[in-house]
C-alpha positions in Angstrom: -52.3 -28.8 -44.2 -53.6 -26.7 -47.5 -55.1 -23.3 -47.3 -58.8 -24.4 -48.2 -58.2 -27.6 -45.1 -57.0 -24.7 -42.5 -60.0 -22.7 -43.8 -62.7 -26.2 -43.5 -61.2 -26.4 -40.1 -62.0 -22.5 -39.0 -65.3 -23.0 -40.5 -66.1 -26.2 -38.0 -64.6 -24.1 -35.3 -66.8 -21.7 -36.3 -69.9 -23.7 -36.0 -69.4 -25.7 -33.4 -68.9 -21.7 -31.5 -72.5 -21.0 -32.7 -74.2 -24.3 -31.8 -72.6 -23.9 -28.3 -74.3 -20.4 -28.3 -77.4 -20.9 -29.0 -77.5 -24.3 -26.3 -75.9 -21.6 -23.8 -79.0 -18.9 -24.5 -81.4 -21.9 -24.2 -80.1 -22.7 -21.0 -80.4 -19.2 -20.2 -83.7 -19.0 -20.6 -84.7 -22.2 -19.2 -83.1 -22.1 -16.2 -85.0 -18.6 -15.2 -88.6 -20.2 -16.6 -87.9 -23.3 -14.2 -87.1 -21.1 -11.5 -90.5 -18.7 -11.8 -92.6 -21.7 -12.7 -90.6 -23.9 -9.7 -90.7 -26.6 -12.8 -87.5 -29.2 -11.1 -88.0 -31.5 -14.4 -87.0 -28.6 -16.3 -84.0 -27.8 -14.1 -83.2 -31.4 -14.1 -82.8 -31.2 -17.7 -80.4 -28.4 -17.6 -78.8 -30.1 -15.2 -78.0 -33.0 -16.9 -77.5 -31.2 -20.9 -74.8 -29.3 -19.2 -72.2 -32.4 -19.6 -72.8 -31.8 -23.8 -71.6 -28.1 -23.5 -68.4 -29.1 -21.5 -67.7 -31.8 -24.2 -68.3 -29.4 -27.1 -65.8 -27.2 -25.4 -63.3 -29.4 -25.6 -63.6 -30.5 -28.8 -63.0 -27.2 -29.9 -60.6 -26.8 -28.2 -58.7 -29.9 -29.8 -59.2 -28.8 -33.3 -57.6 -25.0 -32.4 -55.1 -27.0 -31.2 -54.7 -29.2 -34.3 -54.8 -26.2 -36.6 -51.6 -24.4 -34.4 -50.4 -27.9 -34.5 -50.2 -28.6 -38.0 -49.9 -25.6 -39.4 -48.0 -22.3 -38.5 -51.1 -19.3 -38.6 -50.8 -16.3 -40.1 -51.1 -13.2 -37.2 -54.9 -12.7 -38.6 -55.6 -16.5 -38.5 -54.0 -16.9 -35.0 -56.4 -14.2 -34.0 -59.5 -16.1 -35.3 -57.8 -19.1 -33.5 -57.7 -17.3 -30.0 -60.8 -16.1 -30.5 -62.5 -19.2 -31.1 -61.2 -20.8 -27.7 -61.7 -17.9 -25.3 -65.5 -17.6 -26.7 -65.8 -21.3 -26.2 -64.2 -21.0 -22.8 -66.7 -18.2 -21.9 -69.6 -19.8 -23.4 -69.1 -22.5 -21.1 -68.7 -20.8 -17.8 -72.6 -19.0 -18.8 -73.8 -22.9 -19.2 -72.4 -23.5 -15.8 -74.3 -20.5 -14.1 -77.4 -21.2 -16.0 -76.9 -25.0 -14.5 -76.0 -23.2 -10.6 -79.0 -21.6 -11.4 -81.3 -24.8 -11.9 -79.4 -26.5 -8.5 -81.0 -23.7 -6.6 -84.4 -24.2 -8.4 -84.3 -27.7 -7.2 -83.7 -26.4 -3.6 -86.6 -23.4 -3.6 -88.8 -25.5 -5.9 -91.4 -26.4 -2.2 -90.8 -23.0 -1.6 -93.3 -19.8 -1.4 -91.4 -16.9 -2.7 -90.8 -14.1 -0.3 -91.1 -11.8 -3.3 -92.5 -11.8 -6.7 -89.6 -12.5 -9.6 -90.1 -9.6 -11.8 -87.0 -8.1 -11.4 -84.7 -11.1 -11.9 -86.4 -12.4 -14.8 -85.6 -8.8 -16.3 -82.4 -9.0 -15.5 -82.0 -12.5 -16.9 -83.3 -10.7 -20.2 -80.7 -8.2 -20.1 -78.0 -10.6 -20.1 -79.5 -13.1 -22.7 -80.1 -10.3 -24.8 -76.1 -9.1 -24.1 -75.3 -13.2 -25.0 -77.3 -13.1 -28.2 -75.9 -9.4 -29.3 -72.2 -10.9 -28.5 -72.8 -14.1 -30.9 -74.3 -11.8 -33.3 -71.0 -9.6 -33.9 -69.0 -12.8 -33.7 -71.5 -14.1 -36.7 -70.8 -11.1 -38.7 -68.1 -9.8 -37.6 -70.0 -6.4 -36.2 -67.9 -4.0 -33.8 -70.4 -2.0 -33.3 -72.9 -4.4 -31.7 -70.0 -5.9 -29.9 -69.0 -2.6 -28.0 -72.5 -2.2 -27.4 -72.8 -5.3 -25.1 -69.7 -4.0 -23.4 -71.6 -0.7 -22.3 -74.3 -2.5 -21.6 -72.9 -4.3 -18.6 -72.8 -1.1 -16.8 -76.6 -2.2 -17.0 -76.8 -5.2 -15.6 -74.1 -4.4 -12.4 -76.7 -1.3 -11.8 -79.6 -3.8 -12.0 -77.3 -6.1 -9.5 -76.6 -3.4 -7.1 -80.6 -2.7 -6.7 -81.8 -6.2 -6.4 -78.8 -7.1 -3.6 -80.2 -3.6 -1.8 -83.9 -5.5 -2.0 -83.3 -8.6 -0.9 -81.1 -7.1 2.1 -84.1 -5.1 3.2 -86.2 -8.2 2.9 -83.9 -10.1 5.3 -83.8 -7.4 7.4 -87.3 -7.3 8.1 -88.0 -11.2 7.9 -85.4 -13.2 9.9 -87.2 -16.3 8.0 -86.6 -14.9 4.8 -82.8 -15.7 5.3 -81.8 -18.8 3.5 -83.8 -17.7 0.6 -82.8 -14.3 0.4 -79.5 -15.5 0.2 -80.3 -18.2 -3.0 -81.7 -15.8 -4.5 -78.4 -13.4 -4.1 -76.3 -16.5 -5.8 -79.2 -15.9 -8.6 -78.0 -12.5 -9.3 -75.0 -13.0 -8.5 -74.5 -15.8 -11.5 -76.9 -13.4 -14.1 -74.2 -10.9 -13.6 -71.2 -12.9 -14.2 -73.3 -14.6 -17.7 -73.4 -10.6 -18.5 -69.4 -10.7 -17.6 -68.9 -13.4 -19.7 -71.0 -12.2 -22.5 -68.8 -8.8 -22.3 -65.8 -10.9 -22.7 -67.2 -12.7 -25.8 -68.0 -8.9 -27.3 -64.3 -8.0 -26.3 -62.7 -10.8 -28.2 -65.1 -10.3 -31.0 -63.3 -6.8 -31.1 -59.9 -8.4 -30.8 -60.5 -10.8 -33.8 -61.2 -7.6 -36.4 -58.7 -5.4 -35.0 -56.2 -7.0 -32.8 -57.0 -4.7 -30.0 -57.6 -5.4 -26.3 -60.7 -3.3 -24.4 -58.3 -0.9 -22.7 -56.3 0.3 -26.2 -59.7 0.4 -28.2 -61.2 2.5 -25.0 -58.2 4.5 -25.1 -58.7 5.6 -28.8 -62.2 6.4 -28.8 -61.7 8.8 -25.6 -59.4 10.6 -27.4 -61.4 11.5 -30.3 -64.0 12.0 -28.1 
């Protein structure tokens, strides 16, 4: 394989990364509309457009693995190579929670609320936001905005902690209120981990420029600090 093929075939990996992104935000932000609006067509879609981001996965992954095949990487081009996978890997896992997250719309859909969603939708906009940002400094290669989504998880786990304090009061005082409450805790509980994931993205966005993990980059900057 020539230089300018190995190159053609980054640059495929590298769009097929961004068109999985932006179906992963999409699902994002479906999945939470469905759930406020109790709209099961529109879960059922996500539902079903979830099989096209597992098989996008994997055909990125067979190209990374054609690229290592057929040609030996340089250290910087192995980077972008590891990069592309683990992104693709995390992208994947926030499709999946945005797809757990349309299952339970289809089980709360005949429902009345037992509160009003304020809060999780805000959350949900915290961690779409922290999805975009990390796709963003993939894009253009921006270490700031990547180690911003990492400090901004510390957001969303704060935001997690609250709304799991809420909904145990609620099921404290409204036996009834169980089995929702505790759908509603698998909501939260899936927003948090698409924030976890989105941090990962940022992180390996941080690996690809420098070819450091989060705990030696960390290290340096509270030293100078």
């Amino acid at each position: 394989m020539t230089r300018p093929t190995f190159e053609n075939e980054l640059k495929e990996i590298h769009l097929d990364i961004l068109k999985m992104g932006a179906m992963a935000e999409e699902a994002i932000d479906k999945a939470i509309l469905a759930l406020k609006t109790k709209d099961v067509e529109l879960a059922q879609r996500i539902i079903d457009n979830d099989d096209k981001i597992d098989e996008l996965t994997e055909e990125i992954e067979k190209k990374c693995a054609i690229v290592i095949a057929t040609q030996q990487p340089l250290a910087s081009d192995l980077r972008l190579i590891i990069t592309a996978m683990r992104i693709a890997t995390d992208i994947e896992r926030i499709a999946d929670h945005a797809e757990d997250i349309s299952q339970i719309t289809l089980k709360l859909a005949k429902e009345d609320y037992v509160k009003p969603l304020i809060d999780i939708p805000k959350m949900a906009e915290i961690t779409r936001s922290m999805l975009k940002d990390a796709l963003d400094s993939y894009v253009n290669s921006d270490i700031e905005l990547a180690k911003s989504v990492v400090k901004r998880d510390d957001l969303v786990d704060t935001m997690y902690q609250n709304l799991i304090d809420e909904l145990e009061q609620i099921m404290k005082e409204n036996s009834a209120a169980v089995s929702q409450c505790v759908q509603f805790l698998l909501v939260i509980k899936y927003l948090e981990r698409i924030a976890d994931h989105s941090t990962n993205i940022a992180e390996w966005v941080v690996y690809k420029i420098t070819g450091m993990h989060k705990h030696e980059w960390e290290g340096r900057e509270d030293e100078t600090r």
